[in-house]
C-alpha positions as CSV (number, residue, x, y, z in Angstrom):
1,X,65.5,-54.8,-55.7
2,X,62.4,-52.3,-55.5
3,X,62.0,-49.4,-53.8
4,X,59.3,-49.3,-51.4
5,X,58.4,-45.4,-50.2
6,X,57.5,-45.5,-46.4
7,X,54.4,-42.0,-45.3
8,X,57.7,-41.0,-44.0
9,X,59.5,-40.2,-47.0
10,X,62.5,-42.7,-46.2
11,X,63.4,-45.2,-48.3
12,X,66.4,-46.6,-46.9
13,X,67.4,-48.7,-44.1
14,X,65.7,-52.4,-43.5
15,X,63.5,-54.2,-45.5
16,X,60.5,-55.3,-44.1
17,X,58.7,-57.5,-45.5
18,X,54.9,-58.7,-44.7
19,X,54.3,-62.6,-44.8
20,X,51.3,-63.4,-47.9
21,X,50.3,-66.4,-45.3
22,X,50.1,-64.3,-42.1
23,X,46.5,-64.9,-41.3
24,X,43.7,-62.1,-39.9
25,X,44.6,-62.7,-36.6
26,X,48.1,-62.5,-36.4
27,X,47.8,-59.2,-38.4
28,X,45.7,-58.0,-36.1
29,X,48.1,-58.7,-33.3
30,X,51.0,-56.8,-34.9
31,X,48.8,-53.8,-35.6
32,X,47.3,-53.6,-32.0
33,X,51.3,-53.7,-31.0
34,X,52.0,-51.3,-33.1
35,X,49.0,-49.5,-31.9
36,X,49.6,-49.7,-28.2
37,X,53.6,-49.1,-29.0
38,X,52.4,-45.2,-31.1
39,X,50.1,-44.3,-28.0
40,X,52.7,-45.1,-25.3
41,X,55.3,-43.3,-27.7
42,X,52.8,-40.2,-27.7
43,X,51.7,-40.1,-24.4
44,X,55.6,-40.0,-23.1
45,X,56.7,-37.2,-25.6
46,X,53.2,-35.5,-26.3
47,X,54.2,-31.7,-26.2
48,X,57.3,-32.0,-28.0
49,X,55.7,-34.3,-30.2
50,X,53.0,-31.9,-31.0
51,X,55.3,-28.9,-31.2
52,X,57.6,-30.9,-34.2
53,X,54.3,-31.5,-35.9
54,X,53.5,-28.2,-35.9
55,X,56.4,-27.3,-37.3
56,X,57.1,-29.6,-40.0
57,X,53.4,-29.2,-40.9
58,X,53.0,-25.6,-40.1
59,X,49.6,-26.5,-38.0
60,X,47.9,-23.3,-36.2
61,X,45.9,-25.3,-33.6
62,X,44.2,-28.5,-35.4
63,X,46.4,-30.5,-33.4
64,X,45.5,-29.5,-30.1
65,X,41.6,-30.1,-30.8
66,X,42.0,-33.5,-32.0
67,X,43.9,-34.4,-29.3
68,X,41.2,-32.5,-26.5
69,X,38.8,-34.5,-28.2
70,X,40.2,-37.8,-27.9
C-alpha cells in the first residue's frame, strides 16, 4: 500500500480515497462542504485558532490582517 502525505504532515489513520468517475459537480459539492464545514470550524474557535497558528508558525501579525481583510 502507498503512502499518501496529507499538508498536515500525518500519514496515518484512514484512507481516503477520491472516486476517478466522480463528476464536476459532485466535486464541487464536497468542496463547498468542506468549505462551509473550515469557515464554521473557524468562526467557532477563531482566537484560539489564530493563537495555535501563530505558534506553530511563529506569525508576528500576518494573520490578523488577512483575517480584518476578509
Amino acid at each position: 500500500m502507498k503512502n499518501y502525505y496529507q499538508p498536515s504532515g500525518l500519514n496515518t489513520g484512514l484512507d481516503f480515497l477520491i472516486d476517478k468517475n466522480r463528476t464536476p459537480e459532485q466535486a464541487l459539492a464536497v468542496f463547498e462542504l468542506l468549505d462551509d464545514l473550515r469557515e464554521r470550524i473557524f468562526n467557532h474557535c477563531q482566537i484560539p485558532i489564530q493563537e495555535l497558528l501563530k505558534q506553530e508558525r511563529g506569525t508576528t501579525g500576518e494573520l490578523e490582517e488577512v483575517i480584518q481583510n476578509r
